[in-house]
C-alpha positions as CSV (number, residue, x, y, z in Angstrom):
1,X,-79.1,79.7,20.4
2,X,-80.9,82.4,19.0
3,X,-78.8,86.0,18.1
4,X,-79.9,89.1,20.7
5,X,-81.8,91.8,18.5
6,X,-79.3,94.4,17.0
7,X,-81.5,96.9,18.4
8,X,-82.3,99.2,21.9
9,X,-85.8,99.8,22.4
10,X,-86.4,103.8,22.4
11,X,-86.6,105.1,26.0
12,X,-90.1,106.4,27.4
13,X,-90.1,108.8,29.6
14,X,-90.1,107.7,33.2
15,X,-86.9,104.8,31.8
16,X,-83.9,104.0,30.4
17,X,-84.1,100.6,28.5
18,X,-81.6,98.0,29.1
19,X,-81.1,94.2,27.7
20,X,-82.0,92.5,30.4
21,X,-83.1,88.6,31.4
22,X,-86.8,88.1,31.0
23,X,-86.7,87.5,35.3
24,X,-84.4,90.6,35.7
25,X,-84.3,93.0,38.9
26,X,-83.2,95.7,37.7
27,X,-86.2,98.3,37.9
28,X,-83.8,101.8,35.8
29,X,-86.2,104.7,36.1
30,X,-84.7,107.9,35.2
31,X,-84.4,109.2,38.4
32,X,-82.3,105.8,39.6
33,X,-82.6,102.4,40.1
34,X,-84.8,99.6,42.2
35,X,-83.2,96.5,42.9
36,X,-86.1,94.2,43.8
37,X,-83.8,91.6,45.2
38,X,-82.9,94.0,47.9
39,X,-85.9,96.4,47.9
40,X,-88.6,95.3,50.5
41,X,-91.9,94.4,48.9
42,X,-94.9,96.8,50.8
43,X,-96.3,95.2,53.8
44,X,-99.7,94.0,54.2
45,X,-101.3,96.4,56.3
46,X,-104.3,94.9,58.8
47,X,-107.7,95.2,57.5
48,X,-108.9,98.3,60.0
49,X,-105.9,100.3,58.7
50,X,-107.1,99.7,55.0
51,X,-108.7,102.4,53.0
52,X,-109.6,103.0,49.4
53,X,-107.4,106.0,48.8
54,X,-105.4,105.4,44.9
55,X,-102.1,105.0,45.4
56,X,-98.9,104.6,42.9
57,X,-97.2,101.3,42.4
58,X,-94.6,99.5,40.7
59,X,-96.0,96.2,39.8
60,X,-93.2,93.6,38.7
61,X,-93.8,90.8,36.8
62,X,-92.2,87.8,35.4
63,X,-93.3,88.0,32.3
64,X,-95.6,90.0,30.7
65,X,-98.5,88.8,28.9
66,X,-101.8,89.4,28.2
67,X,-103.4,87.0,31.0
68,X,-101.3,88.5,33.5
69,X,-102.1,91.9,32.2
70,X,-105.6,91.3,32.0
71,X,-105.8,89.8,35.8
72,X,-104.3,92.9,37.1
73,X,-106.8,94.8,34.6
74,X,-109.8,93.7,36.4
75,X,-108.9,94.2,39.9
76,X,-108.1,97.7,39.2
77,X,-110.5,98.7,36.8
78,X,-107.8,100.0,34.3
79,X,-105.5,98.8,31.4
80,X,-102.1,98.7,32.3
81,X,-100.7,101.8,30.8
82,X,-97.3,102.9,32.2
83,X,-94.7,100.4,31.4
84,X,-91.1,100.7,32.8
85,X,-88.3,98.3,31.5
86,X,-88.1,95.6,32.7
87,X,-91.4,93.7,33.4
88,X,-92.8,96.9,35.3
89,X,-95.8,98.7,35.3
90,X,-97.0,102.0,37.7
91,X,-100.4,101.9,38.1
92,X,-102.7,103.4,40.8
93,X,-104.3,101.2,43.6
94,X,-106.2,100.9,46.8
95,X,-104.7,98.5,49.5
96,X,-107.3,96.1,49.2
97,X,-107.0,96.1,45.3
98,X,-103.0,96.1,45.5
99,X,-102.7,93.1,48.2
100,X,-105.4,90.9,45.7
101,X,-102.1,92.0,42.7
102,X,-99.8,90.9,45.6
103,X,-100.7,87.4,44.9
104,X,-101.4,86.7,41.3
105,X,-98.7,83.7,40.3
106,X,-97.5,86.4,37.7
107,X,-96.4,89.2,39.7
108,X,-92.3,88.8,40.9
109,X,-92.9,92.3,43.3
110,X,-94.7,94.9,44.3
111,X,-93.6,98.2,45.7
112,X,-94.2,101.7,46.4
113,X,-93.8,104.2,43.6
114,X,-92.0,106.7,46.2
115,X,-92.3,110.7,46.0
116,X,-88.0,111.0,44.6
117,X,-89.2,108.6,41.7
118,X,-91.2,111.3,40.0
119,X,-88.6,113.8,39.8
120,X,-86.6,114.3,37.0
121,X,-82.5,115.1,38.1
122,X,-82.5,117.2,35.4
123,X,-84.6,120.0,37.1
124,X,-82.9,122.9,38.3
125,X,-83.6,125.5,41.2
126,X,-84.6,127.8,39.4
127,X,-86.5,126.5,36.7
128,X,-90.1,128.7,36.2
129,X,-92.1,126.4,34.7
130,X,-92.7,123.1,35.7
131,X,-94.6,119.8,33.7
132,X,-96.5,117.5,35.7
133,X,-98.1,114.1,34.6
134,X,-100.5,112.2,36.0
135,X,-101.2,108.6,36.3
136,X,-102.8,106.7,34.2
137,X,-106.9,106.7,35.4
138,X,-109.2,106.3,32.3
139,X,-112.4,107.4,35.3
140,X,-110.4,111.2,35.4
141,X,-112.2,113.7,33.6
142,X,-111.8,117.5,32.9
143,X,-113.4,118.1,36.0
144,X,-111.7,116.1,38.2
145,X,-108.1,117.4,36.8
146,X,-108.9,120.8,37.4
147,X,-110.0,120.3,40.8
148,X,-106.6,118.3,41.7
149,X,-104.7,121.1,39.7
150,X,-106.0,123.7,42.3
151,X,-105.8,121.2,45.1
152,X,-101.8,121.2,44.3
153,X,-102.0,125.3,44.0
154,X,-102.8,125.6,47.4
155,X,-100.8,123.1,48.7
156,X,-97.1,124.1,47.1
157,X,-98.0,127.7,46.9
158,X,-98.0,127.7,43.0
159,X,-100.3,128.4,39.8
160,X,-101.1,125.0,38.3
161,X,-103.5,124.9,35.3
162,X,-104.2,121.8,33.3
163,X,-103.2,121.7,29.9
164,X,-105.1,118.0,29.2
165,X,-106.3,115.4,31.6
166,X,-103.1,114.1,32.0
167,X,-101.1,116.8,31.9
168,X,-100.6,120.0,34.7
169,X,-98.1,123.2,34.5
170,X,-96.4,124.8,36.9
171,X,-95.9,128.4,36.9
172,X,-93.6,129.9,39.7
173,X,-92.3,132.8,41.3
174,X,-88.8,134.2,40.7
175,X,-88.3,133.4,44.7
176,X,-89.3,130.0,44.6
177,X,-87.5,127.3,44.7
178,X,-88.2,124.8,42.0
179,X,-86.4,121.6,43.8
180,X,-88.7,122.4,46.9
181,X,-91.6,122.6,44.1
182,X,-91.6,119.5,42.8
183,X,-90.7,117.6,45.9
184,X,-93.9,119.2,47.6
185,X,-95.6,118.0,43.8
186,X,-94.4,114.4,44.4
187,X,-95.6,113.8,47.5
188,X,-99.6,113.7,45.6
189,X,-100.4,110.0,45.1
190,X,-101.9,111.4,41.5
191,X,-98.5,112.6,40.2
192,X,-96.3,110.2,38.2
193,X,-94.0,112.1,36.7
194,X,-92.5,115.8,36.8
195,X,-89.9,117.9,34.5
196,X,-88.9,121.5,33.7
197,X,-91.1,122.8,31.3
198,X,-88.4,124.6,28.9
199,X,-89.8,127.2,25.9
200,X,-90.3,126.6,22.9
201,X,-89.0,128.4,19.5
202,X,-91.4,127.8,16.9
203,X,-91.0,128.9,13.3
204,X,-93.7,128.7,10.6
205,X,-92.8,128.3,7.2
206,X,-93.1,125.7,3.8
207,X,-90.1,123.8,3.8
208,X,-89.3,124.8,-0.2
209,X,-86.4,127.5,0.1
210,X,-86.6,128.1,4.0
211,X,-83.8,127.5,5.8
212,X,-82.8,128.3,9.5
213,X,-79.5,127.4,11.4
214,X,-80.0,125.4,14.6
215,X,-77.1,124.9,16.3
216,X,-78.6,123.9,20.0
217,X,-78.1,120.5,20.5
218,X,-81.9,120.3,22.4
219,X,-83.7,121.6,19.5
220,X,-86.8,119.6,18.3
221,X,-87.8,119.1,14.8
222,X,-91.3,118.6,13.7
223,X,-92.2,118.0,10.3
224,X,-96.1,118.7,9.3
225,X,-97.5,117.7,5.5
226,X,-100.4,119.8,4.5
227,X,-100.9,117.0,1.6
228,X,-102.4,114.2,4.2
């Protein structure tokens, strides 16, 4: 019998990490759990009610590999990018694409990636500033970012800018309500993840006889050698 590892795996952000079977589940995203066993896969929809519109999906597996991750690879067009613990990826799909996935021997489930799986718990009403990421799509440039980032503006009644391709902010009014926010955010098939955006304290300074007190338990470190 072979001894478990003495180590977790770190946590990513959309999952907590937990030792699980290889067949497990237990799908823990941050913002609560997906039992697969009782969870109904999606349902095949008939061919006139198809369309090519990207949607999110959690993709199951039973294992994952490289000829299982390569199958799913070509259908989509992507590389799997967005792995959840255990044996899950998100990726973004049309139906036809996600109903050929549906039936690869390799894949356990499939399911929707639903709007309350994108938000973090942790955001509070009135948070001001708001991060959103989006899915994984290797095909989304600059362009196509900003165009989705004012799409969403008009939509939820915010200012959203882009920060990279991936990556949107939120800026809203005192009056809003930033629960409302992000559940109008969610419901865009692009978004995969959102969080509060919180400030950030940066000090400057060689590390040879400077010293600062940080006492708040959420304060970052980062470490920078100009010698590299």
């Amino acid at each position: 019998v072979e001894a478990m590892p003495s180590f977790l795996p770190v946590a990513i952000v959309l999952a907590i990490s937990h030792c699980l079977p290889v067949h497990a589940s237990i799908i823990e995203l941050r913002a609560g759990n997906v039992d697969t066993e009782k969870t109904k896969e999606i349902p095949q929809l008939e061919v006139s009610l198809q369309d090519e519109e990207q949607r999110p999906y959690l993709i199951n597996l039973k294992e994952v590999n490289e000829d299982i991750k390569k199958s799913i690879s070509n259908i989509i067009h992507e590389s799997l990018e967005e792995y959840i613990p255990e044996n899950t990826f998100v990726i973004l799909a049309s139906h036809p694409e996600i109903y050929e996935i549906q039936k690869l021997p390799g894949v356990a489930w499939v399911g929707d990636y639903k709007p309350g799986y994108k938000v973090s718990p942790d955001i509070g009403k009135g948070a001001r500033k708001l991060t959103v990421l989006l899915g994984h799509d290797m095909h989304r440039g600059e362009e196509e970012s900003l165009r989705f980032a004012q799409i969403l503006s008009e939509s939820c009644k915010i200012t959203a800018t882009m920060a990279t391709s991936k990556t949107l902010l939120l800026s809203l009014k005192d009056e809003q309500d930033a629960l409302k926010i992000a559940s109008c955010t969610s419901n865009h098939h692009p978004v995969l993840w959102i969080e509060e955006r919180k400030d950030v304290k940066v000090w400057s300074a060689p590390t040879t006889g400077s010293t600062h007190n940080l006492h708040d338990p959420a304060t970052e470190i980062h470490f920078r050698s100009t010698d590299l």
